[in-house]
Structures are given as structure tokens and as C-alpha cells.
VODO-236131 format. One record per residue: residue in three letters; x, y, z of N, C-alpha, C in turn. Coordinates in steps of 0.001 Angstrom, whole numbers, always signed. Example, Ala and Ser with C-alpha at 12.3 -4.5 7.8 and 13.67 -1.06 7.14 Angstrom:
+---------+---------+---------+---------+---------+---------+---------+---------+---------+---------+
! residuo !   neast !  nnorth !     nup !  caeast ! canorth !    caup !   ceast !  cnorth !     cup !
+---------+---------+---------+---------+---------+---------+---------+---------+---------+---------+
!     ALA !  +13190 !   -5690 !   +7800 !  +12300 !   -4500 !   +7800 !  +13200 !   -3300 !   +7800 !
!     SER !  +12850 !   -2250 !   +7080 !  +13670 !   -1060 !   +7140 !  +12900 !     +30 !   +7870 !
+---------+---------+---------+---------+---------+---------+---------+---------+---------+---------+
This chain:
+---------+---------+---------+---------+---------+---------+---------+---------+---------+---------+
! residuo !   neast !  nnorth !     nup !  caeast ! canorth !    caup !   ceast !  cnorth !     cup !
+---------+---------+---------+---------+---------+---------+---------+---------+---------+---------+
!     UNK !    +835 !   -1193 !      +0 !      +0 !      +0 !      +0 !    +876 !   +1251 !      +0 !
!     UNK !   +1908 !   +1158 !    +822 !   +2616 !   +2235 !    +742 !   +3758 !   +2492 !    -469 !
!     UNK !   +3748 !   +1760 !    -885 !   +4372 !   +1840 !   -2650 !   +3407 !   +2140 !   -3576 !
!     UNK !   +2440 !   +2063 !   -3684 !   +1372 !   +2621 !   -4430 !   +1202 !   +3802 !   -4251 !
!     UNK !   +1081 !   +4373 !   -2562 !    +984 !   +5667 !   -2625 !   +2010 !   +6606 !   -2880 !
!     UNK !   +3055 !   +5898 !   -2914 !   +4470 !   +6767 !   -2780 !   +4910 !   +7036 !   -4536 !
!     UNK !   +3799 !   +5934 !   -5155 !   +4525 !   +5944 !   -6594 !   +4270 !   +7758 !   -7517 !
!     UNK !   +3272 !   +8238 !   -7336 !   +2965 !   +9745 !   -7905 !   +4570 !  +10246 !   -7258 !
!     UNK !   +5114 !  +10129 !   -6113 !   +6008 !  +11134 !   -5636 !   +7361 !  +10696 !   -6878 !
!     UNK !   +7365 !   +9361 !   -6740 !   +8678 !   +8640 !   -7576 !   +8721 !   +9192 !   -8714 !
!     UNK !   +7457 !   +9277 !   -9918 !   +7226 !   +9904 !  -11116 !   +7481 !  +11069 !  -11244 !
!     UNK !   +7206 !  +12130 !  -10041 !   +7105 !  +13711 !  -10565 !   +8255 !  +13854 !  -10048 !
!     UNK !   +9019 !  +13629 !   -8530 !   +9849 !  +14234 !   -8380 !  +11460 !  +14341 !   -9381 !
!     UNK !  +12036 !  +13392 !  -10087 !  +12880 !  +13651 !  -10929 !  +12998 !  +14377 !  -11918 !
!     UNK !  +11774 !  +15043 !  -12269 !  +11139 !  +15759 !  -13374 !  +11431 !  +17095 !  -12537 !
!     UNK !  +11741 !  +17587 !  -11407 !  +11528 !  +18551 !  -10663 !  +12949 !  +19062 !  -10201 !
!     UNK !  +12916 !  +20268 !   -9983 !  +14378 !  +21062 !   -9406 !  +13868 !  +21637 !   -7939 !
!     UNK !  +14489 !  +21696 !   -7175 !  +15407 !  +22749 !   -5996 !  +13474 !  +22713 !   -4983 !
!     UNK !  +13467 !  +23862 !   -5429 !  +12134 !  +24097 !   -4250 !  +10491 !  +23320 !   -5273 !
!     UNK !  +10456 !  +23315 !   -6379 !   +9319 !  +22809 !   -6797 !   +9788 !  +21188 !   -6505 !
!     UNK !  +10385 !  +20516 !   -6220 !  +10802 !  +19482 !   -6068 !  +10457 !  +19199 !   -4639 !
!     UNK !  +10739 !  +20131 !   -3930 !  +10119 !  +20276 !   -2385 !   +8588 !  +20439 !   -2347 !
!     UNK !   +8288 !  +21075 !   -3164 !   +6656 !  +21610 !   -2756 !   +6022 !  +20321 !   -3958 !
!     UNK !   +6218 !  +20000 !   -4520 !   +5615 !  +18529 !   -5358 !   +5654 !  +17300 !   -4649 !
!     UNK !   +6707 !  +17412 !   -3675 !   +6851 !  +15975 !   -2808 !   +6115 !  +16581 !   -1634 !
!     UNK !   +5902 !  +17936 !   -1037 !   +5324 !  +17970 !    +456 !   +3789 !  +17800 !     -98 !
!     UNK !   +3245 !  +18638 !   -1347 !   +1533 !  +18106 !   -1858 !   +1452 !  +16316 !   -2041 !
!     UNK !   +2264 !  +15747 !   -2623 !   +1962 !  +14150 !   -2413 !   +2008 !  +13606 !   -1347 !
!     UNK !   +3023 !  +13626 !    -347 !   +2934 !  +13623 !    +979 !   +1489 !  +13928 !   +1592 !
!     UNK !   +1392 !  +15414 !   +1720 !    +158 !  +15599 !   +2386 !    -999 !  +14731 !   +2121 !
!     UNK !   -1251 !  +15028 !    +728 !   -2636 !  +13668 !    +223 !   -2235 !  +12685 !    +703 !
!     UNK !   -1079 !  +11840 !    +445 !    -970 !  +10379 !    +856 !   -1691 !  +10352 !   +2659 !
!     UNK !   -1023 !  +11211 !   +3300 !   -1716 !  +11159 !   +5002 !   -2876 !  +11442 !   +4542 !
!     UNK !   -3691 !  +12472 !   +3939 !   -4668 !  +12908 !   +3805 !   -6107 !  +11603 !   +3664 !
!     UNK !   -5214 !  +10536 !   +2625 !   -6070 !   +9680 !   +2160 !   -5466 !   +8611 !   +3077 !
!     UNK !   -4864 !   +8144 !   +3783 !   -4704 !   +7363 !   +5102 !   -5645 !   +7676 !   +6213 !
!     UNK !   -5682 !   +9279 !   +6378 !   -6507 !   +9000 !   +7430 !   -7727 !   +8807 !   +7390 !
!     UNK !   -8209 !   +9377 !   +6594 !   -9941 !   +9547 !   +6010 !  -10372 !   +8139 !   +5846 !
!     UNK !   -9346 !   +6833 !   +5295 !   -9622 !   +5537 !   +5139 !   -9766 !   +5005 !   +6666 !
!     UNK !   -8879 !   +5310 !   +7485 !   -8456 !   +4863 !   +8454 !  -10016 !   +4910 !   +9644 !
!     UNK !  -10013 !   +6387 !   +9565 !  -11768 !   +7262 !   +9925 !  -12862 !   +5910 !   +9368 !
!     UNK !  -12938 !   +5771 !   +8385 !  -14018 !   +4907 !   +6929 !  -13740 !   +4002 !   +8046 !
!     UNK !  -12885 !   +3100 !   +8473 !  -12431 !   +1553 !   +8786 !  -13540 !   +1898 !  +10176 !
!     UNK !  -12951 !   +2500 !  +11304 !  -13312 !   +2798 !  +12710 !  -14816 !   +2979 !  +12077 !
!     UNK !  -16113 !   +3758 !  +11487 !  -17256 !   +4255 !  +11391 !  -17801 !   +3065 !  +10782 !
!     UNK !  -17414 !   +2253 !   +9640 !  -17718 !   +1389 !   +9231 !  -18132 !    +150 !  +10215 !
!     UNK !  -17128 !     -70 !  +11220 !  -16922 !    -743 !  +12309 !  -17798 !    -890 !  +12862 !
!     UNK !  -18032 !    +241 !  +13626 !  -19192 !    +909 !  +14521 !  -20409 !    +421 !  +13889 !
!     UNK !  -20971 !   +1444 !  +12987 !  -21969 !    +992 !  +11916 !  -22631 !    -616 !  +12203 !
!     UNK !  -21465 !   -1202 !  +11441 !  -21719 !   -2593 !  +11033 !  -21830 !   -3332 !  +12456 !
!     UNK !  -21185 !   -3082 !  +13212 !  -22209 !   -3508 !  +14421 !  -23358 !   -3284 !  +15260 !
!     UNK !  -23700 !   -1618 !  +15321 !  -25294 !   -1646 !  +15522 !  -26117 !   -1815 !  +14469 !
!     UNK !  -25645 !   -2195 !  +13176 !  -26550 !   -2499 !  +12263 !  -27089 !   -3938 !  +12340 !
!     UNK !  -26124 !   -4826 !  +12777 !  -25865 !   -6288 !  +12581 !  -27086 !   -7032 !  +13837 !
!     UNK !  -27608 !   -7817 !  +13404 !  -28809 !   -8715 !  +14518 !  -28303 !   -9275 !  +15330 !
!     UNK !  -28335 !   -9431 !  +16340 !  -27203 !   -9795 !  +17303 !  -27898 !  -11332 !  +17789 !
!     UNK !  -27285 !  -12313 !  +18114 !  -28367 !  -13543 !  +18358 !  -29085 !  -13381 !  +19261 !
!     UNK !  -29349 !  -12247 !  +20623 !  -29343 !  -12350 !  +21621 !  -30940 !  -11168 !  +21646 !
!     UNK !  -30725 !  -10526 !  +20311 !  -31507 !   -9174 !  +20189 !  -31385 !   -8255 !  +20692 !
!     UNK !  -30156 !   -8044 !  +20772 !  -29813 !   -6694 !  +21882 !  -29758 !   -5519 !  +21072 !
!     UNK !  -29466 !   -4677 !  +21254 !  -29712 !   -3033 !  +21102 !  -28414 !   -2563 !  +21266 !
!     UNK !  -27928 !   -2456 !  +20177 !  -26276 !   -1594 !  +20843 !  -25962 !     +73 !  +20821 !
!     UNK !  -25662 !    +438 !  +21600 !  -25798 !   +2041 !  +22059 !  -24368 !   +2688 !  +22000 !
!     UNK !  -24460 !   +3144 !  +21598 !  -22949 !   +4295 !  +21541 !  -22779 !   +5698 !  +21652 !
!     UNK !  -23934 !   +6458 !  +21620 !  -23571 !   +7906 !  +21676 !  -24529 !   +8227 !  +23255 !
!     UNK !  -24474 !   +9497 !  +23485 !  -24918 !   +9377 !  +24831 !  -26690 !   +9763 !  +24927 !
!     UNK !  -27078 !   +9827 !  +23915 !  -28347 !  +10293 !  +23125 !  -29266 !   +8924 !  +23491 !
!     UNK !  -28636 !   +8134 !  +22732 !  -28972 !   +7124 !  +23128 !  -29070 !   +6003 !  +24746 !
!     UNK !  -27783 !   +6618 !  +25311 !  -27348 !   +5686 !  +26183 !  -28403 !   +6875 !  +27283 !
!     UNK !  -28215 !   +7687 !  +27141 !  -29378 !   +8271 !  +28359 !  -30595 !   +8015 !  +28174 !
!     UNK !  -31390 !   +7861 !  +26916 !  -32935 !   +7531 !  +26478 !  -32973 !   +6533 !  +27268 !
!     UNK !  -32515 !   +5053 !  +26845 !  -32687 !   +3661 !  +27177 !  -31747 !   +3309 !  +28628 !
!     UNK !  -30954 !   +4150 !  +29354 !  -30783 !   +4156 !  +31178 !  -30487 !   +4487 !  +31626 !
!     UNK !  -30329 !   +4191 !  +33057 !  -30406 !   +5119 !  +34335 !  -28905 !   +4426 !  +34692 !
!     UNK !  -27730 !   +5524 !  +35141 !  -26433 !   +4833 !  +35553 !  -26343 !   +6229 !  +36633 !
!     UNK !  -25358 !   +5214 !  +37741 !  -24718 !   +6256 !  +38737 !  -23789 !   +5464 !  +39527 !
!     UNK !  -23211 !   +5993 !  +40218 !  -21827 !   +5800 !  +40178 !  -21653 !   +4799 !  +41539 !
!     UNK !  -21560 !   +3345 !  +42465 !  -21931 !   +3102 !  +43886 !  -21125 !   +3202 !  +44381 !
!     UNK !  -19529 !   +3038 !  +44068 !  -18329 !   +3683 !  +44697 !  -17346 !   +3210 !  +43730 !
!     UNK !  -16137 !   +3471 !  +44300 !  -14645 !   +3900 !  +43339 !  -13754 !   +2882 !  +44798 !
!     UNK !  -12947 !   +1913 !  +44297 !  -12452 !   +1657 !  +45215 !  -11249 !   +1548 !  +44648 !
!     UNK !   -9700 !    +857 !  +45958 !   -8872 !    +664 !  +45008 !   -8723 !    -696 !  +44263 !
!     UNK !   -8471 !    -648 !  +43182 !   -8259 !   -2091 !  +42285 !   -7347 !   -3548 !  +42954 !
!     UNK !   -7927 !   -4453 !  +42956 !   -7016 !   -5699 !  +43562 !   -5576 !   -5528 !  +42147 !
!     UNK !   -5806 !   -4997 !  +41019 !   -4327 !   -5079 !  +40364 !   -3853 !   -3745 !  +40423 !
!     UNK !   -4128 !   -2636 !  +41069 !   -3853 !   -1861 !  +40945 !   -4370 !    -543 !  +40246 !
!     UNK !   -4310 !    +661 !  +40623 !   -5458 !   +1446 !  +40248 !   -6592 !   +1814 !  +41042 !
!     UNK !   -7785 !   +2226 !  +39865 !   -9113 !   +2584 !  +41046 !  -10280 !   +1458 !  +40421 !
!     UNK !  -11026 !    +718 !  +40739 !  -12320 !    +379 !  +40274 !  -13442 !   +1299 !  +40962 !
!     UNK !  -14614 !   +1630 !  +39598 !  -14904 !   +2301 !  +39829 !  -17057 !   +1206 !  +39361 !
!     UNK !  -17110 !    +996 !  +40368 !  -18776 !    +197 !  +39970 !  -19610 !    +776 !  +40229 !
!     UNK !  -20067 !    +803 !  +38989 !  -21421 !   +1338 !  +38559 !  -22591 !    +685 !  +38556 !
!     UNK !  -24057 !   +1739 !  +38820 !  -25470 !    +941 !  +38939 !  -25645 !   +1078 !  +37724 !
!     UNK !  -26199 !    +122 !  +36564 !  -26627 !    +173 !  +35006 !  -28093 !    -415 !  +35054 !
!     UNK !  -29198 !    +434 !  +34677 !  -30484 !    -237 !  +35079 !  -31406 !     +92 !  +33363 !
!     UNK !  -31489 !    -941 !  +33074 !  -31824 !   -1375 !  +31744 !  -33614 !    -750 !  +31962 !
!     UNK !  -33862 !     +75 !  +30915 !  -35019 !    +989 !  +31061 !  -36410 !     +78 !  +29851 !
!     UNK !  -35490 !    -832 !  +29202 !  -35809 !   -1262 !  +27982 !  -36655 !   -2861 !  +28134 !
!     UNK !  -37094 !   -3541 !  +26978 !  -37387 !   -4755 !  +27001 !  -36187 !   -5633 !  +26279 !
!     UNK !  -35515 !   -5282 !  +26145 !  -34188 !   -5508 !  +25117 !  -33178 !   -5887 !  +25637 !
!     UNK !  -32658 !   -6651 !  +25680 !  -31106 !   -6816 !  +26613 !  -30039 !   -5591 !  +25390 !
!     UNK !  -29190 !   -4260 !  +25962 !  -28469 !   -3204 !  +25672 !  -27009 !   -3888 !  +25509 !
!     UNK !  -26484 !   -3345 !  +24967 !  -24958 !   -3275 !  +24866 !  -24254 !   -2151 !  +24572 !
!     UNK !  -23662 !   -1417 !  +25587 !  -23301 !    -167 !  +25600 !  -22072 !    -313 !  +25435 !
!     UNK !  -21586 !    +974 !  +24083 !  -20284 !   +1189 !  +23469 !  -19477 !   +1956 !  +23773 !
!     UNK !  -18479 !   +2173 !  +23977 !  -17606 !   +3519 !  +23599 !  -17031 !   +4230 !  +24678 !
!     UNK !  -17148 !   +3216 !  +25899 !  -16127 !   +3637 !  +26796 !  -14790 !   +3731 !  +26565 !
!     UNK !  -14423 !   +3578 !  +25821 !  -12618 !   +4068 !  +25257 !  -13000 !   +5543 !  +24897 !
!     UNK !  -13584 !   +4923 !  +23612 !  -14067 !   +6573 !  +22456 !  -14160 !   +7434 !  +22824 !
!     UNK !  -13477 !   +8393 !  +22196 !  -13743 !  +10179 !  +22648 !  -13531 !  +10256 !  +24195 !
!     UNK !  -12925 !   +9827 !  +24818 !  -12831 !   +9998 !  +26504 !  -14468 !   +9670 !  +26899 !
!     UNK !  -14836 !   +8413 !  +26079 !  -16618 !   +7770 !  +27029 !  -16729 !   +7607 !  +28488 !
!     UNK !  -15165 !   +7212 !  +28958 !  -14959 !   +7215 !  +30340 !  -14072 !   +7737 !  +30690 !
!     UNK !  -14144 !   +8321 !  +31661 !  -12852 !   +9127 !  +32298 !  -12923 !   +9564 !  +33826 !
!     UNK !  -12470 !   +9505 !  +35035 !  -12000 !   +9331 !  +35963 !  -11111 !  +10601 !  +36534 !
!     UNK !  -11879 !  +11517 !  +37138 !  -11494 !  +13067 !  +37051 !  -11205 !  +12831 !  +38707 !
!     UNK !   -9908 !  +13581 !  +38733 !   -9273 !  +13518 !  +40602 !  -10284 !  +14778 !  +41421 !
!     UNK !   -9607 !  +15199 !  +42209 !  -10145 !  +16398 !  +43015 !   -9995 !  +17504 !  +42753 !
!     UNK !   -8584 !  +17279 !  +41727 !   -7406 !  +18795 !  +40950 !   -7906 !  +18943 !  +39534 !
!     UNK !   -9069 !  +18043 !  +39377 !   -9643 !  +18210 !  +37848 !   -8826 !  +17195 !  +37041 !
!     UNK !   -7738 !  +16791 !  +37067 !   -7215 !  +15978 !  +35976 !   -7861 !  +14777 !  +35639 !
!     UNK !   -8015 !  +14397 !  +34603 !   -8786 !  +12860 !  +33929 !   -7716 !  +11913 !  +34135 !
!     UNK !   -7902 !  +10800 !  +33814 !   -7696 !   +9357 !  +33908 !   -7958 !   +8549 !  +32714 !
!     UNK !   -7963 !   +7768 !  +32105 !   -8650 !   +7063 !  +30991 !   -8448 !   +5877 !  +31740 !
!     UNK !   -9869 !   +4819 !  +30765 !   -9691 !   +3747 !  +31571 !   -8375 !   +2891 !  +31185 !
!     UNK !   -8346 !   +1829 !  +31883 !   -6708 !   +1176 !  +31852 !   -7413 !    -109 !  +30760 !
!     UNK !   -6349 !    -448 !  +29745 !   -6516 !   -1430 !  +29007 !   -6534 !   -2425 !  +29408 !
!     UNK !   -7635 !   -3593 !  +28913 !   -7705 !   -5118 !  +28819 !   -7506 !   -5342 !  +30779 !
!     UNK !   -8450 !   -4679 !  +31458 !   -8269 !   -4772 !  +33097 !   -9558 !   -6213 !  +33316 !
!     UNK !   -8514 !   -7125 !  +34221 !   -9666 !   -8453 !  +34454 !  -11285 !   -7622 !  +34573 !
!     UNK !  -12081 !   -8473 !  +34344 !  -13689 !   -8206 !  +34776 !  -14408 !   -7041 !  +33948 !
!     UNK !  -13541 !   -6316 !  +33404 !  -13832 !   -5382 !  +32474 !  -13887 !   -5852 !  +31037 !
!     UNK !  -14786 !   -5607 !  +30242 !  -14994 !   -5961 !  +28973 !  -14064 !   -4645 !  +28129 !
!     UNK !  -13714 !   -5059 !  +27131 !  -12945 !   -3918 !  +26100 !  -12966 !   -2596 !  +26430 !
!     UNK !  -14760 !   -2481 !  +25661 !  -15136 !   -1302 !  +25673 !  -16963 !   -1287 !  +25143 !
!     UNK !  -17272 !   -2435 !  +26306 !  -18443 !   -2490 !  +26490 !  -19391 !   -2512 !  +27775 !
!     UNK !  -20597 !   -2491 !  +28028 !  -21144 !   -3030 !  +29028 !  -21944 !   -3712 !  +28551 !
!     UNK !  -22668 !   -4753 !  +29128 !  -23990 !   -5480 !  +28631 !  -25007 !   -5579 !  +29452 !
!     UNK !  -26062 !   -5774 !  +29319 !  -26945 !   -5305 !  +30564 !  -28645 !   -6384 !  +29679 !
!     UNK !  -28952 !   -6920 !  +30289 !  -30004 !   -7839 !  +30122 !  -31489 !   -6889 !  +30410 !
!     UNK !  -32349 !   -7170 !  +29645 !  -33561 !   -6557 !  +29439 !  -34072 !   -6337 !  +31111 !
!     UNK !  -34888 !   -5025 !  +31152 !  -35437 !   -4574 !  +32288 !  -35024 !   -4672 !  +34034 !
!     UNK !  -33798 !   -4556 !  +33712 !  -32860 !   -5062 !  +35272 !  -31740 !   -3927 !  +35089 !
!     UNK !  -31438 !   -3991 !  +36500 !  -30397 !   -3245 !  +37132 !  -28798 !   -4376 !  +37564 !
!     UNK !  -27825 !   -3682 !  +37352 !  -26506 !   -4559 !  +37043 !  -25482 !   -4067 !  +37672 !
!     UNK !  -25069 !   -4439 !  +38035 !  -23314 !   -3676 !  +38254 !  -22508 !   -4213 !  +37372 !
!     UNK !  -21333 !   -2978 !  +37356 !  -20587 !   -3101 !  +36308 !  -19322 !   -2256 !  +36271 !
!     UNK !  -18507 !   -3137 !  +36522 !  -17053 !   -2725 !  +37115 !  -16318 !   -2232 !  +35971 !
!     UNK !  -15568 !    -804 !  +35901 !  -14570 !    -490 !  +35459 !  -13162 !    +287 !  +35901 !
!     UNK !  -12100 !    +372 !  +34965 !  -10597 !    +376 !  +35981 !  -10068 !   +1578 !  +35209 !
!     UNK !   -9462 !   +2227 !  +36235 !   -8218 !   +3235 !  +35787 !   -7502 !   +3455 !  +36153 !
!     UNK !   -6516 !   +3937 !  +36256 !   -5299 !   +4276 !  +36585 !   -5805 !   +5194 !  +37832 !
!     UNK !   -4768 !   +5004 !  +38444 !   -4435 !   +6639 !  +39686 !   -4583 !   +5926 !  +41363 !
!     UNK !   -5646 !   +6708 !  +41649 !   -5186 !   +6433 !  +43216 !   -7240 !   +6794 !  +43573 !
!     UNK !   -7450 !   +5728 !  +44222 !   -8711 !   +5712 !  +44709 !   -9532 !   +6571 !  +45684 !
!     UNK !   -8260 !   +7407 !  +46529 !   -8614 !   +8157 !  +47705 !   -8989 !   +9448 !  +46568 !
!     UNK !   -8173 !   +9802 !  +45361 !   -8464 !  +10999 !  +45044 !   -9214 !  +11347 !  +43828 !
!     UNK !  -10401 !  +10018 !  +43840 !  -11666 !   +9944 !  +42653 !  -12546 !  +11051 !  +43221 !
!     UNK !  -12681 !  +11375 !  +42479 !  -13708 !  +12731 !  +42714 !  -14958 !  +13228 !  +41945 !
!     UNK !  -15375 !  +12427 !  +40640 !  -16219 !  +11986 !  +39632 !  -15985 !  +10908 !  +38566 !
!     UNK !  -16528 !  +10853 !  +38067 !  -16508 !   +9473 !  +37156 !  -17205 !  +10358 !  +35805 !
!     UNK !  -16618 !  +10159 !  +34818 !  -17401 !  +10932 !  +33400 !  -17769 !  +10052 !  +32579 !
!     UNK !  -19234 !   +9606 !  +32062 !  -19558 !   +8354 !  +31372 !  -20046 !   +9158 !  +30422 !
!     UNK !  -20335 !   +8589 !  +28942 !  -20875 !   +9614 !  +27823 !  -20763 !  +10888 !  +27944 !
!     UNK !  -20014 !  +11581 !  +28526 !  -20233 !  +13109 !  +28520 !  -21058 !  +13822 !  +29915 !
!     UNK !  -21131 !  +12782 !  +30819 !  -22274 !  +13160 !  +32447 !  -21303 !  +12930 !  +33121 !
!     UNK !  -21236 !  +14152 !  +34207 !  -20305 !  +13639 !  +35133 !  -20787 !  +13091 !  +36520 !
!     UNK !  -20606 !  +12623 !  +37135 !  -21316 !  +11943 !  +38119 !  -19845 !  +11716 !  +39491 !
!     UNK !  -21116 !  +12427 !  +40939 !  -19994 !  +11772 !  +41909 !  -19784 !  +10682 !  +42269 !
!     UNK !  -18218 !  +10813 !  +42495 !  -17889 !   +9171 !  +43626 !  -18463 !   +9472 !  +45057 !
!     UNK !  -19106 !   +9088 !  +45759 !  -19816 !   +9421 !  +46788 !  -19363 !   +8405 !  +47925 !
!     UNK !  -18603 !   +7190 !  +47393 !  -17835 !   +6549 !  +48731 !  -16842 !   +5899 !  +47854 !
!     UNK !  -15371 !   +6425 !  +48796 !  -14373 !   +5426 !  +48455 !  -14112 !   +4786 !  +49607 !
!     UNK !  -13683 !   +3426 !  +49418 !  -13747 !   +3016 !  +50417 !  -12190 !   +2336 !  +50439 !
!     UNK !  -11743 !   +2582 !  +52019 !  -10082 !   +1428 !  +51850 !   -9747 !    +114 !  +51764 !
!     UNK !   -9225 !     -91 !  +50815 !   -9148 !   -1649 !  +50735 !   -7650 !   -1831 !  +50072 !
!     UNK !   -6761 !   -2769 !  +50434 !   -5612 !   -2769 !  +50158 !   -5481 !   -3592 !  +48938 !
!     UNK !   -4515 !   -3356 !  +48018 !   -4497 !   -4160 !  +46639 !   -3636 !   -5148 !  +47449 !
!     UNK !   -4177 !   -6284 !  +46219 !   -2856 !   -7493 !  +46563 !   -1675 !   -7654 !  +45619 !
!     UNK !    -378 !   -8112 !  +46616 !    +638 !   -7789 !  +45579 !    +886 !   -8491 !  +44617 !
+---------+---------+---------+---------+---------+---------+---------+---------+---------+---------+
């Protein structure tokens, strides 16, 4: 792929002197990123797409923007503790408003979750953390769930939790020692 895109630069630039030789290779350049990323964008939306489009065996409903994820439930925050691997867990009440078993997206995406101290600074959640799914929740038709997620930092100094764009307090941390 990257010889294909590089081939326009191979053709024009020998044909070229001093500074048009510069500005003919920085315009192919630019397009080449230009059309990397926009594909790259296509791949991720396509993604997305093709999975709330797709029938799921289960009939679930998959949710990703916060439009959605606030219509169909009710979430708040039951405490932030510290993580047995380290970090903060932070479990949440998820109460399915629907007849549908939900599958909620995009806690990576766009900062979907984030973990704000007392000094304002965020957190993102921590990758591939036991008990935590990717970057989902799942939640079974007309019920309430807990649903554990992890981040980095220090548990004493959780101070909200930011899910879709709502910020919500930690209202008990509680002490508990990680194991080593």
C-alpha cells in the first residue's frame, strides 16, 4: 500500500528542481496522510456501523452515543475503590429501562470514560483490566446490574466518574488494600 501511494512522488519528483521538487513531494505527501486518514476514519465508522446495524443472536440493542445511552438508562456511580491489580475500580449501577437486553459502546471513544481527581485531571480507563470488557457493558432486558470499570491513579483521590459526557460523583471510596 505504501508503494502505491508513494509511486505519484517517484514519477514527478525527478522531473523537478530545488524548491518545486520540495513543494511537489510535500503536496503528495500531504494527500498520501490525507487519504490514510480519512480511510483509516471509513475503517473505525464502518466498524461501529456494522455492528449496531448487525442482529445480534441475543436481540440486543447496541448504544454508543450518549443520546442514546441516556434515552434507554439510568447509571450512577456506587463507589470507586482501590483495584485488587492496581489502580481505582470504579462500579457502577446500570439499570436497563428497555425490554431488550443493551450493549453499551464507547467507553474508550472520545474519553466515554474518564475518571477526574479532586485537581480536575482525567484518567482514561486502563486497558484489557480483568472483569472489564474492552469497551463495552452489557446489561439484560429490564434489570439493574453492576458493572465494574478500571483506571489508573489512586482511589482516595476519585472525585467523579465521566460516562458519555455526564459527570457523576464518587460518593464513597472506600479502603481496601491491593494485593501484591
Amino acid at each position: 500500500m505504501r508503494r502505491l501511494l508513494l509511486a505519484p512522488l517517484l514519477l514527478l519528483v525527478p522531473a523537478c528542481q530545488g524548491e518545486t521538487a520540495k513543494d511537489v513531494t510535500a503536496t503528495v505527501v500531504g494527500k498520501t496522510v490525507e487519504v490514510a486518514k480519512g480511510a483509516g476514519s471509513g475503517v473505525v465508522e464502518g466498524f461501529k456501523e456494522g455492528r449496531k446495524g448487525a442482529a445480534s443472536a441475543d436481540g440486543s440493542q447496541t448504544l454508543s452515543t450518549p443520546e442514546e445511552v441516556y434515552a434507554n438508562t439510568e447509571l450512577s456511580v456506587l463507589e470507586a475503590k482501590p483495584s485488587e491489580s492496581g489502580g481505582v475500580e470504579v462500579v457502577l449501577a446500570v439499570t436497563n429501562k428497555t425490554q431488550h437486553p443493551l450493549h453499551l459502546l464507547g467507553l474508550h471513544e472520545s474519553g466515554g470514560a474518564q475518571l477526574l481527581d479532586k485537581e480536575g485531571f482525567a484518567t482514561p480507563l486502563q486497558a484489557r483490566s480483568p472483569g472489564q470488557s474492552a469497551d463495552s457493558i452489557k446489561v439484560p432486558p429490564s434489570v439493574k446490574v453492576k458493572a465494574s470499570i478500571y483506571f489508573d491513579g489512586e482511589a482516595a483521590k476519585a472525585q467523579k466518574v465521566r460516562l458519555w459526557g455526564r459527570e457523576f460523583p464518587v460518593s464513597t471510596v472506600t479502603a481496601a488494600t491491593p494485593k501484591p
